[in-house]
Structure formats: C-alpha cells, structure tokens
C-alpha positions as CSV (number, residue, x, y, z in Angstrom):
1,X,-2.6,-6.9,22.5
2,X,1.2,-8.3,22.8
3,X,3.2,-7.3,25.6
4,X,6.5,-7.8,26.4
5,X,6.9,-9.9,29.9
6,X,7.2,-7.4,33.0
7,X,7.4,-4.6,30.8
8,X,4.8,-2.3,30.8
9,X,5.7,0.0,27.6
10,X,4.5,2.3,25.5
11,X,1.4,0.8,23.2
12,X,2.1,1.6,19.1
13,X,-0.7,1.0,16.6
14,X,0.2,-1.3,14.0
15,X,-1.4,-1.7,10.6
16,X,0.0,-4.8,8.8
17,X,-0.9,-4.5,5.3
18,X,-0.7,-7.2,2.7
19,X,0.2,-5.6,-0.7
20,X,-0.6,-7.7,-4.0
21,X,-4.1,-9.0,-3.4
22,X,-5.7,-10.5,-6.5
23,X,-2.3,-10.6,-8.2
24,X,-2.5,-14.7,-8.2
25,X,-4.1,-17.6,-6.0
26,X,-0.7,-18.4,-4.3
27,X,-0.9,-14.5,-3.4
28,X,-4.5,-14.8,-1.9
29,X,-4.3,-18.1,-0.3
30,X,-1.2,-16.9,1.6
31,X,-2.8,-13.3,2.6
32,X,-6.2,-14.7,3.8
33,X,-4.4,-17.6,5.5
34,X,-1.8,-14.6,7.3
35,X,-5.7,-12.9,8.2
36,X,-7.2,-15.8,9.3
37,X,-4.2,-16.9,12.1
38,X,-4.2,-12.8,13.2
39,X,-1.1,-12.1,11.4
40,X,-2.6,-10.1,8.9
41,X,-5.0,-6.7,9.5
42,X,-5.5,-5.2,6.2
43,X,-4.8,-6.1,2.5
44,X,-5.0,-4.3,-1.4
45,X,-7.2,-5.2,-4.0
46,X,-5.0,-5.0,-7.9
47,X,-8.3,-4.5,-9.9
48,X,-6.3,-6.1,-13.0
49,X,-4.8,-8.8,-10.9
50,X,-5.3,-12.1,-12.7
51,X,-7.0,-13.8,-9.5
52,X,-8.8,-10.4,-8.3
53,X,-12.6,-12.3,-8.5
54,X,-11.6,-15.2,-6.3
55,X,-10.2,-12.1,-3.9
56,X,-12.9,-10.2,-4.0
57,X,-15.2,-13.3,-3.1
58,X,-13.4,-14.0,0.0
59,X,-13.7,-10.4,1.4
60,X,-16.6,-11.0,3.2
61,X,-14.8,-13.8,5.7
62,X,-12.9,-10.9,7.0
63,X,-15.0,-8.4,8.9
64,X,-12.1,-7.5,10.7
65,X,-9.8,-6.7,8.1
66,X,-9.3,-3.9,5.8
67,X,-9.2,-3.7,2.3
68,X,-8.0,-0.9,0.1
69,X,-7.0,-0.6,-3.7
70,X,-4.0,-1.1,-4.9
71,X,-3.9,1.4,-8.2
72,X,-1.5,-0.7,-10.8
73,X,0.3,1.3,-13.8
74,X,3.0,-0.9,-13.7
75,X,2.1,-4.5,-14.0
76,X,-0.9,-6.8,-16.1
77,X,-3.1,-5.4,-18.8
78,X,-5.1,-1.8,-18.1
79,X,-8.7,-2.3,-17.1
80,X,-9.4,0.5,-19.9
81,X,-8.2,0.6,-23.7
82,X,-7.5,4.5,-23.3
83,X,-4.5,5.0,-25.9
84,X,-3.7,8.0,-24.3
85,X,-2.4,4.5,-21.7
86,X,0.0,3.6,-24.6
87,X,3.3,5.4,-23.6
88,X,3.2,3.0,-20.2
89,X,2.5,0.1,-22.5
90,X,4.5,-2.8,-24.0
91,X,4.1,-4.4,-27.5
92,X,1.6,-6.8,-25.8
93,X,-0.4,-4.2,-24.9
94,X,0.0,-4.8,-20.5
95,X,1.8,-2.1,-18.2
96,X,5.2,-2.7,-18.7
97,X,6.8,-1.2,-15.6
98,X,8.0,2.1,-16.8
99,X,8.4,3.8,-13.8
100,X,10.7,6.2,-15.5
101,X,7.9,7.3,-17.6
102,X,5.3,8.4,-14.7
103,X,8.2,10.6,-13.2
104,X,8.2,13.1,-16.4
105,X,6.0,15.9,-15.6
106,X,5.6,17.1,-19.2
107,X,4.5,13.3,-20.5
108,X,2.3,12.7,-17.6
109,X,0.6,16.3,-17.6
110,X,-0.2,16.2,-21.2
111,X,-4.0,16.6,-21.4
112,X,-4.9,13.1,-23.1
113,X,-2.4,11.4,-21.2
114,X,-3.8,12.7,-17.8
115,X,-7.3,12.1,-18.8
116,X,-6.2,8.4,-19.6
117,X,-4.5,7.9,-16.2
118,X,-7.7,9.4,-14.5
119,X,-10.2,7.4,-16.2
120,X,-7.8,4.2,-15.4
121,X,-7.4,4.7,-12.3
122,X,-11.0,5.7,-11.2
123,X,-12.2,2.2,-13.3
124,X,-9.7,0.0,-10.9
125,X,-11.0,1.8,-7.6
126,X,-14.5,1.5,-9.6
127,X,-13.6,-2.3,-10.7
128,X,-13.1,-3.1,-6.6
129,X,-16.4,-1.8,-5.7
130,X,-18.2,-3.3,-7.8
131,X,-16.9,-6.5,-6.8
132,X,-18.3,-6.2,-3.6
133,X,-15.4,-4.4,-1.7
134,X,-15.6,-1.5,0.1
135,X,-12.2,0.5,-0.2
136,X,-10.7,1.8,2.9
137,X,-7.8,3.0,1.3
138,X,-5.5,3.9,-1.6
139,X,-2.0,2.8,-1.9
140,X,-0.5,1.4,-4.9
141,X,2.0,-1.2,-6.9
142,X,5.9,-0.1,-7.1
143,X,4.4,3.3,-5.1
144,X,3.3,4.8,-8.3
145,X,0.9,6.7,-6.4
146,X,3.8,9.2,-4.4
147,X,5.6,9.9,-8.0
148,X,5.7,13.8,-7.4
149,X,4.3,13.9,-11.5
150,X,1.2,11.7,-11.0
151,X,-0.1,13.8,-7.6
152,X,-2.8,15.9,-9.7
153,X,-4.2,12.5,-10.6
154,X,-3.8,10.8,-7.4
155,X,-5.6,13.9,-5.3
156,X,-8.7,13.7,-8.5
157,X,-9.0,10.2,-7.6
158,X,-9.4,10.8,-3.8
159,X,-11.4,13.4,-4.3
160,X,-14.2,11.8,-6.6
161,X,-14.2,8.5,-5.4
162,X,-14.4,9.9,-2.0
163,X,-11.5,8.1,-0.1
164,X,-9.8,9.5,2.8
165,X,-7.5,7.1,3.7
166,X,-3.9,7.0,2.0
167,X,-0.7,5.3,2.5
168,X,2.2,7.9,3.4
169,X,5.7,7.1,1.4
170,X,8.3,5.0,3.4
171,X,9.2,7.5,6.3
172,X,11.6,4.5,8.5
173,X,14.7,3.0,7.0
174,X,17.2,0.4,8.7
175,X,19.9,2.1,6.8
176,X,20.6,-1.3,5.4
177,X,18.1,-2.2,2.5
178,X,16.4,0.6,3.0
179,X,18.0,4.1,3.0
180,X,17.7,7.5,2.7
181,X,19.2,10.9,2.4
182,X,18.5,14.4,3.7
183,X,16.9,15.1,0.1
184,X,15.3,12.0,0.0
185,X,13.9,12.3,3.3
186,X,12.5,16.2,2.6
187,X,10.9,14.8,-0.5
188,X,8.9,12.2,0.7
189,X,7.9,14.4,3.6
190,X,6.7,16.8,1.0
191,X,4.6,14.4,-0.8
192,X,3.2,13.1,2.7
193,X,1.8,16.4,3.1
194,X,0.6,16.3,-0.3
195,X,-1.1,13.3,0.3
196,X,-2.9,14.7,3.6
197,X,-4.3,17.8,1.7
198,X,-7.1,19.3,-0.9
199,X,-8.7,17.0,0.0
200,X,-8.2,16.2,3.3
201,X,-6.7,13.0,4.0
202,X,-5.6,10.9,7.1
203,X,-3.2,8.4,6.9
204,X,-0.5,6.2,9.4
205,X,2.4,8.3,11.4
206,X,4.9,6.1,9.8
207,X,5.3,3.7,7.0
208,X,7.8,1.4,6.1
209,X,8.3,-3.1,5.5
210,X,7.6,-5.2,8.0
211,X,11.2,-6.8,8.1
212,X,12.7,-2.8,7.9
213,X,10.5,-2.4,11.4
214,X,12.3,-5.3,13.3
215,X,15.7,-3.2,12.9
216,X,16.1,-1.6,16.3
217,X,17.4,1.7,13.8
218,X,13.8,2.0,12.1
219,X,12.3,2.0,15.2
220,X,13.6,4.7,16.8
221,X,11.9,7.5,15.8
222,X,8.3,5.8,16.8
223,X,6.7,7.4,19.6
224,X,4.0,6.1,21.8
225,X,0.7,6.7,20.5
226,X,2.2,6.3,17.0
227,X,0.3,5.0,14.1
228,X,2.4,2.8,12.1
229,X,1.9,0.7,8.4
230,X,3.6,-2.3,7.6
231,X,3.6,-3.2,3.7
232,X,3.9,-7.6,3.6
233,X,4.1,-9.6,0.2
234,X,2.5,-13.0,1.1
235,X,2.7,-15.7,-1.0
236,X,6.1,-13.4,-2.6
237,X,8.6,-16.2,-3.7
238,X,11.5,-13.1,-3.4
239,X,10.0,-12.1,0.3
240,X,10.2,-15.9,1.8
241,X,12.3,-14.4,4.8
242,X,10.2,-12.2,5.5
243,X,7.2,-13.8,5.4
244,X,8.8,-16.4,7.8
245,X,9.6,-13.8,10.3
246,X,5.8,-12.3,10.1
247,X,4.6,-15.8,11.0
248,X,6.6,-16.2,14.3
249,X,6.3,-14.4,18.0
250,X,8.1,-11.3,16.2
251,X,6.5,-8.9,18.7
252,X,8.3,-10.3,21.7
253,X,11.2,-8.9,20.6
254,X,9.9,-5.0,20.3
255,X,11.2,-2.4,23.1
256,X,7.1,-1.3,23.2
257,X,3.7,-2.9,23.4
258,X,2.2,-3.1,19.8
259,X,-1.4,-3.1,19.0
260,X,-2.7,-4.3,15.6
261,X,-5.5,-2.1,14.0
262,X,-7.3,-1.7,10.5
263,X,-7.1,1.4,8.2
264,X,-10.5,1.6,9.2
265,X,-9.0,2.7,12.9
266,X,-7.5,5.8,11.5
C-alpha cells in the first residue's frame, strides 16, 4: 500500500490492467517484466495473438496477477473459418479493423452472422483455457465488446462460459485526450449497466488509461472505497510516455492512498 507522506487519505482500489497480451514477445516481455517489479496487477490474453503460447506459458509465475481474455474482432486472423466472419474480414483473410461494421445492428444481428461472432468468440475464451489460463475476466481489443450492436453476443458469451467479471466502458476523462459529452456519457452508462445484467456481472466503479488517471480532472469524481481499472499497453511503441510514467513513484503524487488489487478482488 502507497501513502502519501503525513497524509492519511482515503484508500482507492486500483486494478492496473495490461491490455495486448500475446499480441507479440516485445508485448509479453514488457507486461510480465511491469508484473514482476509490482507495477503490473492484471493482464489479457488475445487468443489469436501471434505470441499467445509463450504468454500463456508464463502465466503460472504470476499467482498474484490476473488474467482475463481479450476477445479480438479487430486485429490477426480469426481462430475459426466461420464465413459468416467474412464481412469483418480483409482480402488476406485476418480481422481488418472494421469497427464501423460491428456498430450496424442489422449486419451484426443477422442470424449467420451472430452465430459466427458467438462461436468466435466462445473459441478465443475456449483457446485461453485450454492453454492453461483461467479467465478472470472479459474485456476486449479497440472495446469491441461495449459496441451497443454486439451486446446480445457479448452477454451469450458471459453467460455460457460462465464469467462474471467485465470491464465497464471508459467512465473518467481528462477532458484533454479523452473526452466526453452528456450523450456520450449517458451511453456508456447504459451499456455499463448492460454489462452488469442477465447475467449478473460485477465489474470496477470506474474505468479509464492509466495516464488519463494522473489528470487531477479524471480523478475527481473517485470516491473512497472506489474500485478503479487502469487499461496499460506495455511494450506499445505509440504508449512510450506512458509506460515511462507507469514505471516511476507515480502514486506519490495522488491526493488519496491507492491500493493495487486483481480482478480476482472484485
């Protein structure tokens, strides 16, 4: 536990969470290096991450970590061959990022296509286990997972693979790189609650990025005995500031007394 000198403050529980895991080796060795030094509480598992074996074999060192899946329609070839998968597919037959495509309700509700995305997802979380993991929680690449249109799916998954731990959408903004509006705001609310229900689901109070957290203006709405989730990128050539600042006495400078906890605390 980190307090700040001669001050006795509030405690907040803090879940740093490294996104990406199995993504590449420069990606592991960075996250399990961040773990090893205490930086580092809990990380995801891409099931169709190009380095998700060597992740999944070093699991085990970490007792004291968590590790949930990161569900991936965005990036690296599908762990199925589905073609109902084709529509989020590029002529070299991987994901190819087409965000735009998971947010049309009629496309992704179409009964093949809805099929395809269950049976996908369900074989990554499937993919993790069998690997040796045991999932603590769902979250997932570009926050795929709290597109309004892919909910049905997302709440089928929970429900038959039996998780009950999810990451909430980004609910603290700095009003700098990350922002937000009234609707915005109400939306992501909406899908928080979605997230919590049929089934029943617990996740962290608050969610945002670990450099959004150190603005004094995303911290403001956090009250003691808050649960809080940090998403981190090690080994991210595009998050090198940020990873700098997670490696140094960042806690000193926090108005409260932090202390670091696992999805598995929740």
């Amino acid at each position: 536990m980190k307090r700040l000198s001669g001050t006795p403050g509030p405690e907040i529980r803090v879940i740093i969470n490294a996104d990406d895991l199995g993504h590449d080796d420069g990606i592991n060795d960075a996250t399990f290096r961040l773990m090893e030094a205490g930086k580092v509480t809990s990380a995801t598992l891409m099931a169709n991450g190009d380095a998700i074996e060597a992740a999944a074999a070093r699991v085990r060192e970490f007792p004291h970590c968590s590790f949930g899946a990161h569900l991936n329609l965005t990036e690296f070839h599908p762990v199925t061959k589905d073609p109902g998968l084709d529509f989020l597919l590029g002529p070299d037959g991987a994901f190819a990022d087409r965000r735009d495509a998971l947010c049309r309700w009629g496309l992704v509700l179409d009964g093949d296509r809805k099929e395809a995305l269950f049976n996908e997802l369900r074989a990554q979380v499937d993919r993790i286990r069998n690997l040796g993991v045991k999932i603590s929680h769902l979250d997932s690449h570009n926050h795929t997972h709290t597109i309004g249109a892919l909910m049905p799916v997302i709440k089928r998954v929970q429900r038959e693979c039996g998780i009950r731990r999810v990451r909430v959408p980004m609910n603290l903004f700095d009003d700098d790189r990350y922002n937000a509006g009234r609707s915005r705001r109400l939306k992501n609310r909406m899908i928080s609650l979605a997230l919590r229900s049929f089934p029943r689901a617990v996740g962290p109070d608050w969610f945002t990025s670990f450099a959004t957290f150190l603005s004094p203006v995303a911290q403001a709405p956090v009250r003691p005995g808050s649960t809080v989730e940090l998403m981190a990128h090690p080994g991210h050539p595009m998050c090198d500031r940020e990873n700098a600042l997670l490696e140094t006495d960042w806690e000193s400078g926090l108005p409260f007394t932090i202390r670091r906890i696992t999805y598995n605390d929740i």
